[in-house]
KEVEX-541932 format. One line per field, with one value per residue (C-alpha): residue number from 1; residue in three letters; x, y, z. Coordinates in steps of 0.1 Angstrom, whole numbers, plus 5000, padded with zeros to 4 digits. Layout:
BEGIN
nr: NUM|... .
rest: ala|... .
c1: X|... .
c2: Y|... .
c3: Z|... .
//
This chain:
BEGIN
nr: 1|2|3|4|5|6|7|8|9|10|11|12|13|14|15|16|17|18|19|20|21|22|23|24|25|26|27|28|29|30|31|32|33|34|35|36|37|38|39|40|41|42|43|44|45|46|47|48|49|50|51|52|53|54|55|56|57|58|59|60|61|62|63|64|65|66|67|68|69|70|71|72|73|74|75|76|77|78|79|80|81|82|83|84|85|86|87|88|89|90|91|92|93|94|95|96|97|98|99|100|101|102|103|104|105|106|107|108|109|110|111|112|113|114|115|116|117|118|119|120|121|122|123|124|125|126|127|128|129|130|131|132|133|134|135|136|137|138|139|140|141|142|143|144|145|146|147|148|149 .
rest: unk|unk|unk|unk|unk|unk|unk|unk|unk|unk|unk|unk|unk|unk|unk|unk|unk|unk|unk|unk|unk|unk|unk|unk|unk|unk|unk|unk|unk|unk|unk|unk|unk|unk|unk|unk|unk|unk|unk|unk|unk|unk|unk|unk|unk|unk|unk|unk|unk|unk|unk|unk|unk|unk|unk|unk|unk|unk|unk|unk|unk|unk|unk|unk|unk|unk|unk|unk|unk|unk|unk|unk|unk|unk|unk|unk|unk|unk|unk|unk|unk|unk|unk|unk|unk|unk|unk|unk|unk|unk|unk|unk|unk|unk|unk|unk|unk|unk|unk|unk|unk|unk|unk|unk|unk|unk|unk|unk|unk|unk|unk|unk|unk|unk|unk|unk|unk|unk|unk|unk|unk|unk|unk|unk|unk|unk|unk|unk|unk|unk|unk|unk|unk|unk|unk|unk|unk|unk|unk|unk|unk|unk|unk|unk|unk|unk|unk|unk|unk .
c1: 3726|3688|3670|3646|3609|3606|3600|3605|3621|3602|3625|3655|3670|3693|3681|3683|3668|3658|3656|3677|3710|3703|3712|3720|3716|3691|3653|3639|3604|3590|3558|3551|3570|3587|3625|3653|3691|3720|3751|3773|3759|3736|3722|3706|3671|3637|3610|3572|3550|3523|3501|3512|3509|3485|3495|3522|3521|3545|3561|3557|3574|3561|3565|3590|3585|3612|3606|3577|3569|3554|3527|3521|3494|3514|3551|3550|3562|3595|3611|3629|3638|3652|3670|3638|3610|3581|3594|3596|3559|3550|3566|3546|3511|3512|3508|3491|3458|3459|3436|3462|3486|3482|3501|3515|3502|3526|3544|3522|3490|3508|3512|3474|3460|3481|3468|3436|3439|3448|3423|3397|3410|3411|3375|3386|3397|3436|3439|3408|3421|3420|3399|3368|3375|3374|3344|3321|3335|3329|3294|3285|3293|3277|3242|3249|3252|3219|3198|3209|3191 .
c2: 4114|4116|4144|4164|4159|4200|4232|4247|4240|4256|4244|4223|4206|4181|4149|4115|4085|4059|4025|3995|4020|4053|4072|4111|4136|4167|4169|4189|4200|4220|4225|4187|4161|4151|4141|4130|4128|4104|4131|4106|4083|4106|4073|4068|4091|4093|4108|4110|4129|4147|4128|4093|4106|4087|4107|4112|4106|4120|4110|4134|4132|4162|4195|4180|4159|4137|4122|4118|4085|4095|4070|4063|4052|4021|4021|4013|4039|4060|4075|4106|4134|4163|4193|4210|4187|4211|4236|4207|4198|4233|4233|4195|4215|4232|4203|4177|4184|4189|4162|4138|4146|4130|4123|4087|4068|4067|4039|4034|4037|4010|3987|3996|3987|3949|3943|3952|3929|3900|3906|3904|3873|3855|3863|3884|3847|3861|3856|3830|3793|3773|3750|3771|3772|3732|3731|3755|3734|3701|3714|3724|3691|3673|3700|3679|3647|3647|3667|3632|3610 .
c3: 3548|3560|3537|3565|3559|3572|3549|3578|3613|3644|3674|3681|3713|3724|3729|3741|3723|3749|3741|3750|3742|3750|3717|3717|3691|3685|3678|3651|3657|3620|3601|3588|3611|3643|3638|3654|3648|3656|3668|3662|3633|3608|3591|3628|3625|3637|3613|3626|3606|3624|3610|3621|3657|3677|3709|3730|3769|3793|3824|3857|3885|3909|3887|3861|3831|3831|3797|3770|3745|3710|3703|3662|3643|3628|3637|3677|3704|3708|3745|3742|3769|3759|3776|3783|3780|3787|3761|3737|3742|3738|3703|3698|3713|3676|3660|3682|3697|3731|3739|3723|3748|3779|3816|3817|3850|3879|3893|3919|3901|3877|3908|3916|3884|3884|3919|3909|3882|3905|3924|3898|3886|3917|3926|3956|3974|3981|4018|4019|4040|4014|4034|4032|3992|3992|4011|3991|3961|3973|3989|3947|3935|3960|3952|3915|3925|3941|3914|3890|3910 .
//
């Protein structure tokens, strides 16, 4: 059985893991770590230390947070959602600096930032004939030829 990193525990809630298999089981929030626990397996934990919190970035969706990722120093990132996640990340506020926590992008500013992304690496040319591309080209190399000579 997992030995608790807490003195002291300062909130717990029911909880989903969310990875490939969502996983369910209750998070402890106390005076030195993060942890969470397997329901069914008690071998299956989560410890984070507050220190080995980089910062945790939630997911809104109009007024409700519909999940949070807690993003460490050296260990990669971890999805939960809880019962009541804005009561969890009150509990996390009294550990984490608020300037730590942070509002993950929405889907649509995601889908912004990738066609941005082509956009920049196509040299703005999407939607360019590709007969005008072959002509400044060819019209370069020519400019080459010549300056041999």
């Amino acid at each position: 059985m997992a030995q608790s990193q807490n003195t002291k525990v300062e909130f717990t809630i029911k909880a989903t893991f969310l990875r490939g298999l969502s996983s369910y089981g209750d998070v402890m929030i106390g005076d030195k770590a993060f942890e969470y626990y397997n329901e069914k397996n008690p071998e299956d934990y989560i410890q984070i230390p507050w220190e080995e919190i980089d910062y945790i970035s939630a997911e809104v969706v109009g007024k409700k947070i519909t999940r949070f990722a807690i993003f460490t120093k050296s260990a990669g990132h971890f999805d939960f959602s809880t019962r009541d996640n804005i009561a969890t990340l009150r509990a996390v506020r009294e550990h984490v600096p608020e300037d730590r926590l942070q509002r993950s992008p929405s889907f649509a500013k995601i889908i912004g930032y990738g066609l941005k992304g082509v956009w920049n690496r196509t040299g703005g040319r999407i939607g360019k004939r590709g007969d005008e591309a072959e002509e400044t080209d060819a019209s370069e190399t020519d400019a080459g030829d010549d300056s041999e000579d």
